[in-house]
C-alpha positions as CSV (number, residue, x, y, z in Angstrom):
1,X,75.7,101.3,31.9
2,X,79.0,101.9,34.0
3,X,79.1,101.0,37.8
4,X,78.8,104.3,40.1
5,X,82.2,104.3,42.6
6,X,82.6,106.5,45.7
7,X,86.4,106.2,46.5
8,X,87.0,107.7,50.5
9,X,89.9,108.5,50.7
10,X,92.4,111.0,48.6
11,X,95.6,109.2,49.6
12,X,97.7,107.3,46.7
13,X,95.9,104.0,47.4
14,X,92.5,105.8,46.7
15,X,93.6,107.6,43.5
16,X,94.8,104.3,42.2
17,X,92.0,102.6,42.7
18,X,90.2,105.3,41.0
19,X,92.3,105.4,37.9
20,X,92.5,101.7,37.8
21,X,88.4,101.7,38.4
22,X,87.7,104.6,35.5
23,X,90.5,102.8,33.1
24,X,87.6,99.5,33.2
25,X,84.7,102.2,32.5
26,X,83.5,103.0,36.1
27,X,81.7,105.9,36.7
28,X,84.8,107.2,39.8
29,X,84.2,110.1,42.2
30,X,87.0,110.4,44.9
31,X,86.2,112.1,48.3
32,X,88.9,113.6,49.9
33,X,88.5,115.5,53.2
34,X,91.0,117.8,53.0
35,X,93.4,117.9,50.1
36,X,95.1,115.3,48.1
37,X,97.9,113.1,50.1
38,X,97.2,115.6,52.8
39,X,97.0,112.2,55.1
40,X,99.9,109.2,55.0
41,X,100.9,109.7,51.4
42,X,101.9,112.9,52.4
43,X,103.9,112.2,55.2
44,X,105.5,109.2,53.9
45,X,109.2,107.9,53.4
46,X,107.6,106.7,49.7
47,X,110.1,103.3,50.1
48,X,109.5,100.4,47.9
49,X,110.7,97.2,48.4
50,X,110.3,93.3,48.1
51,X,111.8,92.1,51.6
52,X,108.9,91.2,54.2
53,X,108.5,88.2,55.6
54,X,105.0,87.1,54.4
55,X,104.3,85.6,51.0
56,X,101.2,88.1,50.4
57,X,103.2,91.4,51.2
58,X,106.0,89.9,48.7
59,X,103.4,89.5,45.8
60,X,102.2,92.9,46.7
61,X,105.5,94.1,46.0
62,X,106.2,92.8,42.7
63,X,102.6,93.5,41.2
64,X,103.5,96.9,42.0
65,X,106.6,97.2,40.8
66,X,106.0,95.9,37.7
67,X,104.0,99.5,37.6
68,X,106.5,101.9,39.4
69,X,109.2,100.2,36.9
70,X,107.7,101.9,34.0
71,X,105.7,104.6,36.0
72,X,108.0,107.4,34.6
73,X,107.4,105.9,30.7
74,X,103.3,105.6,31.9
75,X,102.4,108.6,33.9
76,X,105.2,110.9,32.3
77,X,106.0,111.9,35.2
78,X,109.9,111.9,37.0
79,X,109.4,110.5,40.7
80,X,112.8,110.7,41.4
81,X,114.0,107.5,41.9
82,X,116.6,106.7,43.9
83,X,117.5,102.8,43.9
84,X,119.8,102.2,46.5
85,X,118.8,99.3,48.4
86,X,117.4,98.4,51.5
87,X,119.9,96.3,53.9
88,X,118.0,94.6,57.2
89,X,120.7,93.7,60.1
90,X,120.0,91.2,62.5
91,X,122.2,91.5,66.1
92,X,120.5,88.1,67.7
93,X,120.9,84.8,65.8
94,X,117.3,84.2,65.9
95,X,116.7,87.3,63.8
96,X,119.5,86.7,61.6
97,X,118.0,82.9,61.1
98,X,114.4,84.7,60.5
99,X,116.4,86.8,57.8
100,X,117.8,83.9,56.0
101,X,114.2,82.3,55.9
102,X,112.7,85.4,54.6
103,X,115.5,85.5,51.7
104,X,114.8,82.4,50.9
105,X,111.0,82.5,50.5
106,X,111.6,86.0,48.5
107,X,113.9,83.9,46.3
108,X,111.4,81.1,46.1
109,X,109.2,84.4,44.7
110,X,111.1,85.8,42.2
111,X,112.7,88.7,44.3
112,X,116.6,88.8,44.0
113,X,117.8,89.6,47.7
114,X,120.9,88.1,49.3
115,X,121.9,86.9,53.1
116,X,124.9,88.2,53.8
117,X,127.4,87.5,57.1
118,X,128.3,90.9,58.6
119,X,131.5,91.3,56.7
120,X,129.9,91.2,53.5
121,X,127.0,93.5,54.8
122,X,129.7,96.4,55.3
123,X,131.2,96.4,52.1
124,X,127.3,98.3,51.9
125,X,128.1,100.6,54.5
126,X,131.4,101.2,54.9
127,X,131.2,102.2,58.4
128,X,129.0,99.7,59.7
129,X,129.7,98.4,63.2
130,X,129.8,95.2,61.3
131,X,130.8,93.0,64.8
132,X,127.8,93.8,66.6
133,X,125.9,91.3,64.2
134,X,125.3,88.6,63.3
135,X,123.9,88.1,60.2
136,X,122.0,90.4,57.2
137,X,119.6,90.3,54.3
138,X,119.8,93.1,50.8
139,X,117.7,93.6,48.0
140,X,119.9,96.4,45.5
141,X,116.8,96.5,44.0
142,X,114.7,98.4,46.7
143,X,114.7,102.2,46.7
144,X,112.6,105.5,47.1
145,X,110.5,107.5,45.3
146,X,108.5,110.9,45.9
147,X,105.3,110.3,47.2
148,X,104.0,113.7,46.3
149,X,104.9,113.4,42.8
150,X,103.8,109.8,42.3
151,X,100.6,111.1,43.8
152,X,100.2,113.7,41.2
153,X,101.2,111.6,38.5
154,X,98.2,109.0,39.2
155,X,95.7,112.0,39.8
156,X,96.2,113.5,36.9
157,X,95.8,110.0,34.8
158,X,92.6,109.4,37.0
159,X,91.2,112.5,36.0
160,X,92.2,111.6,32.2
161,X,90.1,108.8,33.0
162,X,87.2,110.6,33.7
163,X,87.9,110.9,37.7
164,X,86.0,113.3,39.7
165,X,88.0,114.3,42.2
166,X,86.8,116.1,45.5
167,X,89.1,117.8,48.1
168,X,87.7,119.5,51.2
169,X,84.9,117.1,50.9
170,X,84.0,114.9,53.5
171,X,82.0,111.7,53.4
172,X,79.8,111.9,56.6
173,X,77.7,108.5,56.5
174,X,77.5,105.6,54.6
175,X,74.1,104.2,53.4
176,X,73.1,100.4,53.6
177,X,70.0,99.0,52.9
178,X,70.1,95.4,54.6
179,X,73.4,94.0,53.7
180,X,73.7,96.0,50.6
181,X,75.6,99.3,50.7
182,X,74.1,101.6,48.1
183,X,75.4,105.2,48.7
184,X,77.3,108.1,50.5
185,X,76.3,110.9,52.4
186,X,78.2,114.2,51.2
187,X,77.3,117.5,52.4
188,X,74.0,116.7,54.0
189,X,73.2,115.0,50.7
190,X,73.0,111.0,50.0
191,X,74.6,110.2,46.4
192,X,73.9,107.3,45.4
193,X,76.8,104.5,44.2
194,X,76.9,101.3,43.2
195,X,80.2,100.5,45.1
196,X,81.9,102.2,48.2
197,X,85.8,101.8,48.3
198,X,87.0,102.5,51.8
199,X,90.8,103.9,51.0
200,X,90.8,106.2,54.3
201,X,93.9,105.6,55.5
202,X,94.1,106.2,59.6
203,X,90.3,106.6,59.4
204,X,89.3,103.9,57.9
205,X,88.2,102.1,60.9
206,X,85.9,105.1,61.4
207,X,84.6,104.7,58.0
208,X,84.1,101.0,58.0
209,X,81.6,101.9,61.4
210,X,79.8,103.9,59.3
211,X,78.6,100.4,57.5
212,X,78.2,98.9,60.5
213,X,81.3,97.2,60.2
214,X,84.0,96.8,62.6
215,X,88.0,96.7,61.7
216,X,90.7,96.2,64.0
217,X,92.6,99.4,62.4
218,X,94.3,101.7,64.7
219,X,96.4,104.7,63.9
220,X,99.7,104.6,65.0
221,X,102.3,107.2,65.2
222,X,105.7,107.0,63.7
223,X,108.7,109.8,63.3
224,X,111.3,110.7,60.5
225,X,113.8,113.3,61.5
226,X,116.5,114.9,59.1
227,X,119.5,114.7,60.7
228,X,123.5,115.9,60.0
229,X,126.1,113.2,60.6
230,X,129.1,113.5,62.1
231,X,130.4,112.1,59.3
232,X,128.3,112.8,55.8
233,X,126.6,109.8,54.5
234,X,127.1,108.8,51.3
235,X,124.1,109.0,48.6
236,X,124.9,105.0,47.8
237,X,124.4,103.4,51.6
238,X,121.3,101.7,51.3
239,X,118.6,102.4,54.1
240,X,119.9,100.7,56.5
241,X,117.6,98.9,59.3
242,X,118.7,97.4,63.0
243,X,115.8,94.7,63.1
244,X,116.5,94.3,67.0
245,X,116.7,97.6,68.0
246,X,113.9,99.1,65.4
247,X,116.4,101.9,64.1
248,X,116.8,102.8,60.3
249,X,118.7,105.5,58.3
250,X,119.0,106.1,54.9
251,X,120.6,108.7,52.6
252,X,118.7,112.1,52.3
253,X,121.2,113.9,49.8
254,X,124.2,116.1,50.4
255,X,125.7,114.4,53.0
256,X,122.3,114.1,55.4
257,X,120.6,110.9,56.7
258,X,116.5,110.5,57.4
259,X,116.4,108.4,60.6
260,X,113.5,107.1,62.8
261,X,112.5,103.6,63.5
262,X,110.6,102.1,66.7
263,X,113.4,102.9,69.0
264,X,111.0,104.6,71.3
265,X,107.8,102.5,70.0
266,X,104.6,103.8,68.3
267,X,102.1,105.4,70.5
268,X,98.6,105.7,69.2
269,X,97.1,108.3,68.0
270,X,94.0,110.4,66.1
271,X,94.4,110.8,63.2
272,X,92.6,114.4,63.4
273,X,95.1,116.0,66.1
274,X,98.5,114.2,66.0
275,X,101.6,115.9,66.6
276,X,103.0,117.3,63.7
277,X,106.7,117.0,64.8
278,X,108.6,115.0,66.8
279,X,109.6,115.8,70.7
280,X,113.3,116.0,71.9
281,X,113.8,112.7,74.1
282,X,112.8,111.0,70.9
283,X,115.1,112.9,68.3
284,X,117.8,112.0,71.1
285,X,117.2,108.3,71.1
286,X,117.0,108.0,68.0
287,X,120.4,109.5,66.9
288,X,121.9,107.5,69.9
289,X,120.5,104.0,68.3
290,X,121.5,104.6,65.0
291,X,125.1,106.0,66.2
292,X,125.7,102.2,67.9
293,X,124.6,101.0,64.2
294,X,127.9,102.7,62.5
295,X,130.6,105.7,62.3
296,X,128.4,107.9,60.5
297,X,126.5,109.2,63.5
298,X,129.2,110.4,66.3
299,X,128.3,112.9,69.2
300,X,128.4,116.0,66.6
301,X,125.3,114.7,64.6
302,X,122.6,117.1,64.7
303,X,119.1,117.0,64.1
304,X,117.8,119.4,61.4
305,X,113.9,118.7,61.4
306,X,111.6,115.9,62.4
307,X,108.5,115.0,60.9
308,X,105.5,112.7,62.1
309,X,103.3,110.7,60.1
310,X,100.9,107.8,61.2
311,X,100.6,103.9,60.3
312,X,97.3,102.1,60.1
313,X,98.1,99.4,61.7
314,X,96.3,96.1,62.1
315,X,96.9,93.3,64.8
316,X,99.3,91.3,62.0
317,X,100.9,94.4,60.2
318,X,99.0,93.2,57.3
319,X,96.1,94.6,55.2
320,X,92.6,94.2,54.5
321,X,92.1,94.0,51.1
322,X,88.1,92.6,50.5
323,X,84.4,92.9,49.5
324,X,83.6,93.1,53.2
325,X,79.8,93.1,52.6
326,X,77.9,93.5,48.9
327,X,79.1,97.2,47.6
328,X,81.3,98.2,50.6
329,X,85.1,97.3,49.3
330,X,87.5,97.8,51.6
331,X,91.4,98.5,51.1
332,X,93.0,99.5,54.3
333,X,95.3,99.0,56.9
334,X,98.1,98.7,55.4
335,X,100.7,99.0,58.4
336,X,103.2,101.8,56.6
337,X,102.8,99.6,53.4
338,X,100.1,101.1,51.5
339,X,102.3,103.3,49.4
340,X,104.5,100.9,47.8
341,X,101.5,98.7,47.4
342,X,99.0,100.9,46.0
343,X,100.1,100.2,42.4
344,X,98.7,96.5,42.8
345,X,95.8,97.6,45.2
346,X,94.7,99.3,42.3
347,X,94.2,96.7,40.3
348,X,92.5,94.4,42.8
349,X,90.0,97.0,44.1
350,X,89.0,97.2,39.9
351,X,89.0,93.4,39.7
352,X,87.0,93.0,43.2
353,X,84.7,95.3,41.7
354,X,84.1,94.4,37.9
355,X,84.6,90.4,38.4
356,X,84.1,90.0,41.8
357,X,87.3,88.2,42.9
358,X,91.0,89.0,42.9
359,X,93.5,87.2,40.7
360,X,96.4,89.6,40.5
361,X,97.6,88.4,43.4
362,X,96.1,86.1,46.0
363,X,94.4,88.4,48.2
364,X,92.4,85.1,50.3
365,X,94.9,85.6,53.2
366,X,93.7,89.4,54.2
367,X,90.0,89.1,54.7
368,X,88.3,90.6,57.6
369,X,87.9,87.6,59.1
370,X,91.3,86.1,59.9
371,X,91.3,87.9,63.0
372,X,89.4,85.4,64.2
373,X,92.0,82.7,64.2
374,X,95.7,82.1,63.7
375,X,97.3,84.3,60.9
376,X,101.2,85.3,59.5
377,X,102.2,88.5,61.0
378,X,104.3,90.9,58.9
379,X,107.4,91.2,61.0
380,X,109.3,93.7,58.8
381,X,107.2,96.8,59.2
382,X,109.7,99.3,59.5
């Protein structure tokens, strides 16, 4: 007899989870409560890469892109990959030092990334203001994807699989008989389920409470703007990132440029009534941080269209990955991460599940419980 498995959650860490979960003979339904990657998948850059500063988020990484490497050949499914590299920049010699020790770590791992002096970082980006730094890190091996299409590409596997997948369906309670969480409540109606995998994204704090448990997870909002450069930006400039000043910009295709970045900082927010677009001082500042950056963005830049997502965020920028109480699996918080990651989350919710304990990757570091004490903080969350 299969294990029963409610997935919350209809975002691409969910549906993984799900396919991963049916693939080992679970018995998946997936409860989305409004329509597939209508939450942060949706609204997300879909970047992948293998530079942060913390072992865990580096193993992350390569677990999943050992999948997204062969996803087309897998899923049969073209997600547009555009591998162009991410380049960090470093103005203060303490960041550029922090750089250096995160290249090296990520070496020590496996990942091929490179410091590089300022010089050496323009011959990336031609038009870098190369003298206002002081030191850099690349990976030519980080790149985008389309989130929507990636998204579609597992769904339609999971439902291979045997998925039952439910938009416009919202999971109102969770049941829990003593320490023991044994079903949802869906339409006024409790369904029973062996295993509960919270993957709800900017609610999943909300969800959690539903248990009885408390997460630190707090929806954070962050903004993406299209923007025309004064000077088009070539399609082979990595996305570029000002670690000091929190601004990025990549390459969007015919000569255009996504910016954004913490310039302005992340206000909180809920995730049921967010802005859906970005205001003017903050489309301003950011065209004015990433104009001291390089040449590309001179006075006659012009924004086209902004867009807003949000980040669930946790105090260290790092998931919770964990049997957080028998049947109630949680895999959230992911900080702007969960995307990229969701490939290996996958796998780990299924293994958390069927053998209860991880060994894909060595997940010990993002329990609940670490908020307790001293723990490693993420520091590249762009």
């Amino acid at each position: 007899m299969s294990d029963s498995v409610a997935v919350i959650g209809g975002g691409i860490v969910g549906v993984a989870a799900a396919y991963e979960l049916a693939k080992r003979g679970a018995d998946v339904t997936v409860y989305e409560k409004n329509t597939l990657g209508s939450g942060s998948t949706g609204r997300s850059g879909g970047g992948i890469r293998s530079q942060f500063s913390t072992p865990v988020n580096v193993q992350l990484s390569l677990a999943s892109k050992q999948v997204w490497d062969e996803f087309e050949a897998q899923f049969g499914v073209d997600i547009r990959r555009r591998r162009v590299g991410y380049l960090f920049l470093a103005r203060e010699q303490a960041t550029a030092d922090a750089l250096r020790e995160n290249v090296a770590m990520q070496n020590d791992h496996g990942v091929p990334s490179t410091y590089l002096s300022p010089a050496e970082a323009r011959e990336y980006c031609p038009e870098l203001h190369h003298d206002r730094y002081s030191g850099a890190a690349y990976n030519a091996e980080d790149e985008f994807v389309d989130p929507y299409l990636s998204l579609q590409g597992y769904a339609a596997a999971a439902r291979k699989q045997g998925v039952d997948i439910q938009p416009k369906t919202e999971v109102t309670d969770i049941r829990r008989e003593g320490d023991i969480v044994t079903g949802v409540q869906v339409d006024g109606v409790w369904v029973d389920a062996d295993f509960v995998v919270n993957a709800a994204g900017p609610w999943a704090s909300r969800v959690a409470s539903m248990a009885g448990i408390d997460l630190p997870i707090s929806p954070e909002l962050h903004r993406l703007a299209i923007a025309e450069p004064e000077t088009p930006l070539p399609d082979d400039v990595p996305l570029t990132i000002d670690v000091d000043s929190g601004a990025v910009f990549r390459p969007e295709g015919d000569g255009l440029a996504a910016v954004g970045g913490s310039v302005s900082g992340h206000p909180s927010a809920d995730p049921d009534d967010f802005p859906q677009s970005a205001d003017l001082n903050w489309s301003l500042d950011v065209l004015e941080a990433v104009a001291e950056m390089c040449g590309y963005f001179g006075p006659e830049s012009t924004i086209r269209d902004t867009i807003t997502g949000l980040y669930a965020t946790t105090p260290d920028a790092n998931p919770i990955i964990e049997e957080t109480c028998p049947g109630l699996v949680n895999a959230v918080g992911f900080s702007g991460h969960g995307f990229m990651h969701a490939p290996a989350v996958g796998m780990l919710v299924a293994e958390l599940v069927f053998d209860g304990s991880a060994s894909l990757v060595d997940i010990s570091a993002l329990s609940s419980d670490r908020f307790e004490g001293e723990n490693d903080t993420e520091q590249t969350v762009i």
